[in-house]
C-alpha positions in Angstrom: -46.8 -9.9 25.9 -47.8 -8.6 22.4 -51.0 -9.2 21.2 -50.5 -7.8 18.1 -52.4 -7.4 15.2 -55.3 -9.7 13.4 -53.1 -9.8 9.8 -52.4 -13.0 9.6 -51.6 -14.8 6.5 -54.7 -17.0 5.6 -52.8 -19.9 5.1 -53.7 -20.6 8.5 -57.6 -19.8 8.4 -59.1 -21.9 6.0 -62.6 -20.3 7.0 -62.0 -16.3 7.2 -64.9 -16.1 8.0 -65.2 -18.3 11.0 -61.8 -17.3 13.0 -59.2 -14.7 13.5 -55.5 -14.6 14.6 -53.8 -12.2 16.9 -49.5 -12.7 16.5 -47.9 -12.9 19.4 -44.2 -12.3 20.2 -41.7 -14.8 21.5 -42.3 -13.7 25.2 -45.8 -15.2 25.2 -44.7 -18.7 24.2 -41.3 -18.3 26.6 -43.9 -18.1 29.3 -46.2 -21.3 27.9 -43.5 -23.9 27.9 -43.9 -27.6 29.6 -41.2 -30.0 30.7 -39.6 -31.7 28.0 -38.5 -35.7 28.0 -40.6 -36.2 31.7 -42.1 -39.4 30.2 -40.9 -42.5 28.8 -43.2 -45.4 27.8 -43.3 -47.1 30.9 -44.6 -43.8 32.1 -47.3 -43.2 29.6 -48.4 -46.6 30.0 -49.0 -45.7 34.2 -50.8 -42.6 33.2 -53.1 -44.1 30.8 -53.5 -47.0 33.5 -54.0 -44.4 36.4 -56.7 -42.4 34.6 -58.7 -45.2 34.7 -58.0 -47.6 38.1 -60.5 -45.4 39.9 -63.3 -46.9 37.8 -62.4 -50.5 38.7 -63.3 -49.7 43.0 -66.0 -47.4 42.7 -69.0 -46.3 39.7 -69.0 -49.2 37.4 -71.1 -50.9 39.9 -74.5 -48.7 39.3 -74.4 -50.6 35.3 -75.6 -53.8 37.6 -78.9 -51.7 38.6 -79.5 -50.3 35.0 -79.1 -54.0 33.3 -78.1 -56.5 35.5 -74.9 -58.6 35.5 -76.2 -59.4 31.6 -76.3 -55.8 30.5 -73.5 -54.7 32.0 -71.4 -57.9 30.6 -72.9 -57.2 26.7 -72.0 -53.1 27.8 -68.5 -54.0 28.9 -67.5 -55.8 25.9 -69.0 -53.0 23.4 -67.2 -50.6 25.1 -64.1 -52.5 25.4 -64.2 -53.0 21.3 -64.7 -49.2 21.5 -62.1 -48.2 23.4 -59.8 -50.8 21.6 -60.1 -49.3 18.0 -60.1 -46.2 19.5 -56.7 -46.3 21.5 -54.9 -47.6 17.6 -56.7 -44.8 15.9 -55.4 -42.3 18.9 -51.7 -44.3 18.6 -51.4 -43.2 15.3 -52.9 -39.5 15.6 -50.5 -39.1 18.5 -47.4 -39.6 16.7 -48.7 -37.5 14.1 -49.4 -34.6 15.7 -47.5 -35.1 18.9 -49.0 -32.0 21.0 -50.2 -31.6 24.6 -53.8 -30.5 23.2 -54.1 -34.2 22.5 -57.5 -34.6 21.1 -58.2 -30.9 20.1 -54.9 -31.0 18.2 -55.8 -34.0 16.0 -59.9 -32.5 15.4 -57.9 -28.7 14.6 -55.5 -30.5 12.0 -58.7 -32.6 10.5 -61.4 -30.3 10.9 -60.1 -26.2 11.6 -59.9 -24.7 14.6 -64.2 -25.1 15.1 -64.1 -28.9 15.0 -60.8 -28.6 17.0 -62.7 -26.1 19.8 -65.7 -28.5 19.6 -63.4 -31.3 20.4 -61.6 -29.8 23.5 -64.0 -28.6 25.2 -66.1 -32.2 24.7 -62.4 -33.1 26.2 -62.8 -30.8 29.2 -66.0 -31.6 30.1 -65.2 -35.0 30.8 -61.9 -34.1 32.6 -63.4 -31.6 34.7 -66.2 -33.5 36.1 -64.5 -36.6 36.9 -62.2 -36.0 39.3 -65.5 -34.3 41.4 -67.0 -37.7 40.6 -64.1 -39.5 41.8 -63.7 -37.4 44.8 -66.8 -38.7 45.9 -65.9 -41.9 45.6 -62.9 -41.5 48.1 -65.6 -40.0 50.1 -67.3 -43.5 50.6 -64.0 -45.2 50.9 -62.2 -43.0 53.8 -66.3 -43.0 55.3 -65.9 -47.1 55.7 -62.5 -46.6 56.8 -62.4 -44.0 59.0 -65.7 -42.9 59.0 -65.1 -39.3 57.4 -66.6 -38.4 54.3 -67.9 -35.2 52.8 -66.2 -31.5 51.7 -63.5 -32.2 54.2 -62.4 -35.1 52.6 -62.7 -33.5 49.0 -61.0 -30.7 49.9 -57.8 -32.2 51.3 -57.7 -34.3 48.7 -57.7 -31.5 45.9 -55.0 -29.6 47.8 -52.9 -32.3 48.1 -52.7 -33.7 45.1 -52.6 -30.1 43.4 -49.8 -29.0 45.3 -48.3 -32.3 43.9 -48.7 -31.5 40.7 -47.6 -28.0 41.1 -43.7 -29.6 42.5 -43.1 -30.6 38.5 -43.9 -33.2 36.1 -41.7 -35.7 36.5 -41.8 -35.9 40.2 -45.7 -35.9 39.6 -45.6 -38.9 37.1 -42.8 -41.1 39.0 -45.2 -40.6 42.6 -48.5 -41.7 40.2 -47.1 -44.4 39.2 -45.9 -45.5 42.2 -50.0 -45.4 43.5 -51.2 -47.2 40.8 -48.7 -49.4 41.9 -50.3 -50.0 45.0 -53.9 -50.3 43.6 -53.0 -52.9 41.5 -51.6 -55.0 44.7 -55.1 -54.4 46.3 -56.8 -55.2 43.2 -54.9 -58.5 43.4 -55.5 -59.3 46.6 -59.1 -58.8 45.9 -58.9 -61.4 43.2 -57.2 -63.4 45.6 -59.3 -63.5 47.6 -62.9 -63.4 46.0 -62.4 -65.9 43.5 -62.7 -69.3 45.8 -66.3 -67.9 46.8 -67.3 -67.5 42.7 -70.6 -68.5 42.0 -72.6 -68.0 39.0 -75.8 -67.9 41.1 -74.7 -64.9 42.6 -74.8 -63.0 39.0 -78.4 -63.1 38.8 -79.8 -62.1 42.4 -81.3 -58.8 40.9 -85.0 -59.1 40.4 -86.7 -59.5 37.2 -88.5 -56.7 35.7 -91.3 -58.3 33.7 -92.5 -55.9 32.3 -89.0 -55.3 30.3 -89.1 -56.2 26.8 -86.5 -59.3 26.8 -86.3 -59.4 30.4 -84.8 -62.6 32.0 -82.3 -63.3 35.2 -79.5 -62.3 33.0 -81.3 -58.9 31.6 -83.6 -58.1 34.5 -84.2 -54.7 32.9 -84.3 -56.3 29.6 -82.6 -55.1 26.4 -82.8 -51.4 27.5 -81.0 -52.2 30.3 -78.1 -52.5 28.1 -78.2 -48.9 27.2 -78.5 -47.8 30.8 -75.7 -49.9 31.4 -73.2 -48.4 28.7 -72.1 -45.3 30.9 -71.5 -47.0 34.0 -69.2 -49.7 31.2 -67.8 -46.6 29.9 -66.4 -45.4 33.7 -63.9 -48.9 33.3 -62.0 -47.7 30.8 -62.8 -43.6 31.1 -59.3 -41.1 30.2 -57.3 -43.7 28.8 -57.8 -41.8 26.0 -55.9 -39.0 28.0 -52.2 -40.4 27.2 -51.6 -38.3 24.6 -51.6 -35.2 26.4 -48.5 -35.8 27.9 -47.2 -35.8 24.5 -45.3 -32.6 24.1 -43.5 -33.9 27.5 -42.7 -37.5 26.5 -39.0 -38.8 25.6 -39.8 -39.8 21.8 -43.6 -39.2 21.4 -43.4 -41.5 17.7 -42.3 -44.5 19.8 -43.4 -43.9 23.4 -47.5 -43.4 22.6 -48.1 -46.1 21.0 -46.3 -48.4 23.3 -47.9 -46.8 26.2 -51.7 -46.4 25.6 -51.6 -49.8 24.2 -50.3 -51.1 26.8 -52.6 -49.9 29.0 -55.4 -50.9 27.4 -54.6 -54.1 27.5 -54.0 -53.8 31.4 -57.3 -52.2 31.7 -59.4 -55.1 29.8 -58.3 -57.4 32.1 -58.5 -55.8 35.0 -62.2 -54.8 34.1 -62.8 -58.3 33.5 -61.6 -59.9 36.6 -63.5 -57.0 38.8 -66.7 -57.5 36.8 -67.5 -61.2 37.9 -65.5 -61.1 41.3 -67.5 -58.3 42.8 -71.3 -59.6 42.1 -70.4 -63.4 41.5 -68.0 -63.8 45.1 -70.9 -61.7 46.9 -74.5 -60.6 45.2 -74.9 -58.2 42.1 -77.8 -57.3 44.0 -75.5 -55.7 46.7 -73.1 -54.2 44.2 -75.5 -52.9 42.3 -75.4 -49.3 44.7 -72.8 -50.1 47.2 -70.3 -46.5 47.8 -67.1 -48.9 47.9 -68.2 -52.2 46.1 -64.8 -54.4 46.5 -64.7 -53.7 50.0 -68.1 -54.7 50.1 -67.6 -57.5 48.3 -65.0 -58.8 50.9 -67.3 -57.5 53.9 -69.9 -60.4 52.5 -67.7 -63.1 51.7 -65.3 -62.4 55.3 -66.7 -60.5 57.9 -67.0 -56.7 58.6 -63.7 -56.9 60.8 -62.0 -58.9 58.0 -58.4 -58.3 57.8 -57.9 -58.7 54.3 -61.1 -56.1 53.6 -59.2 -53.6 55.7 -55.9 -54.2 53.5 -57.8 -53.8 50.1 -59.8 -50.8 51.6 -56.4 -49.0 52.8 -54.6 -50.0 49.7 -57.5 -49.7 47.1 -58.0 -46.2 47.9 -54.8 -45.7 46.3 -56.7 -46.7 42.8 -59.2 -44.1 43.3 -56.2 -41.4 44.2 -54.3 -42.7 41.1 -57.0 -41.5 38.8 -58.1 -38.4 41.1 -54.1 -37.3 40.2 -53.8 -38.3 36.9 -56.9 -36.7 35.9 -56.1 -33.5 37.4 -52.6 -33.9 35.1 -55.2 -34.2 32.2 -57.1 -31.4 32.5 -54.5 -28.8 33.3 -52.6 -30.1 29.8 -56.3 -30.1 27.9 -56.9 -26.3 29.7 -53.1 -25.4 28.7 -53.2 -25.9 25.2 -56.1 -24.4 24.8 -55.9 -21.4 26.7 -52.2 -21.0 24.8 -53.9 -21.4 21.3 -56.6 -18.6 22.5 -59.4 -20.5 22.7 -59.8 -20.3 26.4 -58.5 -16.9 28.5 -54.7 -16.7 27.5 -53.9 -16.3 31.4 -54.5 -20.0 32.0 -51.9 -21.3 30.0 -49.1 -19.3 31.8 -46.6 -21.5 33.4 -44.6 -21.5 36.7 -40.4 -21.6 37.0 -41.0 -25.6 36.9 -42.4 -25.5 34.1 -46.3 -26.6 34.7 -49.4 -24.2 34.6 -50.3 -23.1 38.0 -53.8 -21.8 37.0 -55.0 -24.4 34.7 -54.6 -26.4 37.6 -56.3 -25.0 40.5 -58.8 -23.1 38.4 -61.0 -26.4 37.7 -59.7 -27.3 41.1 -61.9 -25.0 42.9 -64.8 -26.0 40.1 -64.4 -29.6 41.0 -64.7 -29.1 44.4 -67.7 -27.2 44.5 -69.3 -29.8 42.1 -68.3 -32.5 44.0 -70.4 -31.1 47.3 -73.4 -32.2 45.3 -72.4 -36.0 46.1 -73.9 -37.1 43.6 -71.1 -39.5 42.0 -73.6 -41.3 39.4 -74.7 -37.9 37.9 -71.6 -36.8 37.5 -70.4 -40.0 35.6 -73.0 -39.5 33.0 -72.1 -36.0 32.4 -68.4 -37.0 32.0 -69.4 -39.7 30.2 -71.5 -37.0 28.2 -68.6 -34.9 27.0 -65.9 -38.2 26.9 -68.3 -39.7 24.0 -69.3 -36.2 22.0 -65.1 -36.2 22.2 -64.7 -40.0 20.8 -67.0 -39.2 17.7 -64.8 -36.1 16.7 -61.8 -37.3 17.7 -62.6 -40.9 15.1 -63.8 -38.3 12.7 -60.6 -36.9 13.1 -58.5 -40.0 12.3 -60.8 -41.0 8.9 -60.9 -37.3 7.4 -57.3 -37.4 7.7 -56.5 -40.6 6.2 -58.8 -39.8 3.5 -57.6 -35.9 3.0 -54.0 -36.3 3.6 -53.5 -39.7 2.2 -49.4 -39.0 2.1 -48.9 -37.7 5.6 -46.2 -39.1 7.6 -47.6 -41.9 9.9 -44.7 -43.5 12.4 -47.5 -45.5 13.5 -50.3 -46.9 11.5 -53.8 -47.9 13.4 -54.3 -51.8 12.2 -57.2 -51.6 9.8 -57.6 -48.1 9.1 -60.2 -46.5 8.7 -62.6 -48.9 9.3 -61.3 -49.7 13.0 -61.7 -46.3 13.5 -65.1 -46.5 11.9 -66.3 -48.8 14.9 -65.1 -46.5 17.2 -67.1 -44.0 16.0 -69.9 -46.0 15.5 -70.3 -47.1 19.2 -69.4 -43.7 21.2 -72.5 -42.6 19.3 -74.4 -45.3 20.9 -72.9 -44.4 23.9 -73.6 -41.0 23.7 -76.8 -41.5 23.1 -77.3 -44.2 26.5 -76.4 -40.7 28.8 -80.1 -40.0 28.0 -81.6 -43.0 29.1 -79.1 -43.3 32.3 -80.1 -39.5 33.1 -81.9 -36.7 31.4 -80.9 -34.8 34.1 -77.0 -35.3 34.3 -77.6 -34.9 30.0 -78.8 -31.6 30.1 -76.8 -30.2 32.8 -73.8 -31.5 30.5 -75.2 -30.1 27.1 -75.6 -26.5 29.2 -72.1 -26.5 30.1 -70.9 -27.3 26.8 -73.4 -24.8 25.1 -71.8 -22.3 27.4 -68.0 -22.9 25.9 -69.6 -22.7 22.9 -71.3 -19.3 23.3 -67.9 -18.0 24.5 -66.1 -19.4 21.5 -68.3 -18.1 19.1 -68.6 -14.1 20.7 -64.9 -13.9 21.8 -62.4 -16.1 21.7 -62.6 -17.3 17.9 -61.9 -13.7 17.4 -58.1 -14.0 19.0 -56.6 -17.5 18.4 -53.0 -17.2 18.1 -51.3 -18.1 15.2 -48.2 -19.1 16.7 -49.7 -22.0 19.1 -48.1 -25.6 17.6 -51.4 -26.8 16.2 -51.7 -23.5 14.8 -48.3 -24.0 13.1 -49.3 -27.3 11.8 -52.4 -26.3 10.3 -49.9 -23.7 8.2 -47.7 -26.3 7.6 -50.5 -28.5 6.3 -51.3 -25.5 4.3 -47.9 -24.7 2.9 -47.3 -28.4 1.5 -50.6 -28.5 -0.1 -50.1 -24.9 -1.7 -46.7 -26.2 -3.2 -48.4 -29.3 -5.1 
């Protein structure tokens, strides 16, 4: 593999100062290549959904014992608006700058190869710790089922659902799909069968903190309860942002993303909605409020502990936490790829097999998330995912309003539906949210901010030293460069 020399035009290093480039030869990007046209719309629009079904049977229930069924309504719909303007800022960026560093790709075109380091890793962060988060969660489910829970079940779940992955892309995408397929029956039958037993009475069986400023039945922790709330909000709609990763092996990228991460947003609000009221209003938000497998619970209350139909959405539903376990783990290995092949991580990582995926980027964070998810400690690890997902929202809406305002002319397939100002909201509210993993968890906020300082450190003693200048968002930073040098 040549690693050649650091004389690289500086038409692609804005900042001299800040970063150097190493040229590569055609041998090191033979050996960095992804599966081209795996994904059409329909596709994208399962992936974004599967990132996220996980959060609908498991973790958003701990936003009822920060803020009640009140806070956690108000915290939904913030985030919701958040996540909206963000998915038609990301539509546009994606089409744009159609690369599998997704998010990185968009912050190194906007902001140099710092903000784009700053932005991946925020990106990594997230997609690290959330499938250990989400392990857990299977945990509880398989220990109501079958009464097995713990590193066993962690463990064969990674294994699995790596191997999968390391079969090929398109087999992995078609079999995903087909799982979130089957969570969305159980969620279904869920709603089926909660919603005779609806009762608003059952929102408000928390207890009242009154010493909360602004407590009530609907805000038992009062208005702070909101912000503790926020994270726990944020785990209903967590990765979606994640579609455009699969970008570089996507059909048509300028007509499938858009379709496909709106589409799944709009899957997701409604789904969110409908599981937000059924849980706590057909049961007790009081019993929701730290219950390992609340739907099942839900149905326990309402029908019985041998109840048929709590069986069924127990067997099926775990399917919605596998769903996001395995799409997740697509999301990371593309986030790790791109930039381990762009030199920001150790170049090794972004090697790929005969079938064309990258065998380490996948097991590497494997073996992390399994020894963080021993801790069991699902909540903590939200808030640190959380952590990085909302440091990555700000950059990432950054991203999207430096551009239109620098590069005014540049070729937009798709245009986000108010500009910059939707964009503007985006960024507005993941700094709120960012800000709530404080009040959910000092704790989980520091042990996040460590990991991310660590990247850091390596970025700014090593790696910032080699990029390589023929990575694609490399190449479009010196395209970028070129056209503005010829007017």
């Amino acid at each position: 593999m040549g690693q050649e020399s650091n004389n690289t035009p500086s038409d692609i290093r804005p900042n001299k100062r800040a970063v150097n480039y190493d040229s590569v030869d055609l041998d090191y990007l033979a050996q960095r290549q992804l599966k081209q046209g795996a994904a059409g719309w329909v596709l994208l629009a399962g992936l974004g959904v599967s990132y996220v079904i996980s959060g609908d049977f498991a973790g958003w229930n701990f936003g009822l014992a920060q803020g009640g069924f009140g806070g956690m309504l108000i915290a939904t719909l913030l985030m919701a608006l958040m996540y909206g303007c963000m998915v038609f800022s990301l539509a546009e960026l994606s089409t744009m700058i159609p690369t599998a560093g997704g998010g990185y790709g968009f912050a190194r075109r906007a902001m140099g190869p710092v903000g784009g380091f700053l932005t991946g890793t925020a990106i990594l962060l997230e997609y690290a710790i959330a499938p250990a988060a989400i392990a857990v969660f299977i945990g509880g489910y398989t220990g109501e089922l079958v009464g097995i829970d713990g590193p066993v079940v962690y463990a064969l779940f990674y294994s699995i659902f790596i191997g999968i992955h390391l079969r090929g892309t398109g087999a992995a995408l078609k079999i995903m799909l087909a799982i979130t397929g089957m969570a969305m029956i159980a969620l279904l039958l869920f709603v089926v069968g909660m919603l005779p037993h609806f009762s608003w009475d059952n929102l408000t069986t928390i207890p009242v903190n009154a010493e909360a400023v602004g407590a009530s039945i609907w805000l038992p922790e009062g208005y702070w309860g909101i912000w503790g709330a926020i994270p726990f909000a944020i785990w209903l709609f967590l990765a979606v942002e994640g579609v455009p990763l699969a970008a570089e092996e996507s059909k048509d990228p300028v007509r499938d993303m858009p379709r496909g991460i709106i589409t799944a947003m709009l899957i997701l609000v409604l789904v969110a909605g409908l599981v937000l009221f059924l849980a706590p209003g057909g049961s007790s938000a009081l019993l929701m409020a730290d219950h390992a497998a609340p739907l099942v619970g839900a149905l326990h209350y309402v029908y019985g502990e041998n109840s048929t139909l709590a069986t069924v959405v127990n067997v099926v539903g775990l399917a919605g936490l596998i769903a996001s376990f395995f799409s997740i783990i697509f999301a990371y290995s593309r986030q790790i790829f791109a930039l381990s092949r762009a030199g920001y991580l150790p170049r090794w990582l972004s090697i790929t097999s005969a079938r064309k995926v990258p065998t380490l980027a996948l097991i590497v964070p494997g073996v992390f998330g399994f020894v963080l998810s021993l801790t069991g400690a699902g909540d903590l690890m939200i808030t640190m995912a959380v952590f990085g997902a909302t440091l990555s929202y700000t950059l990432m809406m950054a991203s999207h309003m430096l551009l239109r305002l620098q590069e005014p002319t540049l070729h937009r397939p798709y245009r986000t539906p108010g500009g910059v100002f939707t964009s503007g909201i985006a960024l507005v509210l993941s700094l709120v949210a960012f800000v709530s993993t404080f009040v959910v968890s000092q704790e989980a906020a520091l042990w996040a901010a460590m990991f991310y300082a660590a990247m850091v450190a390596y970025f700014v003693l090593y790696s910032r030293h080699h990029l390589v200048a023929q990575a694609p968002e490399e190449e479009f930073a010196a395209l970028a460069k070129a056209e503005e040098d010829l007017h």
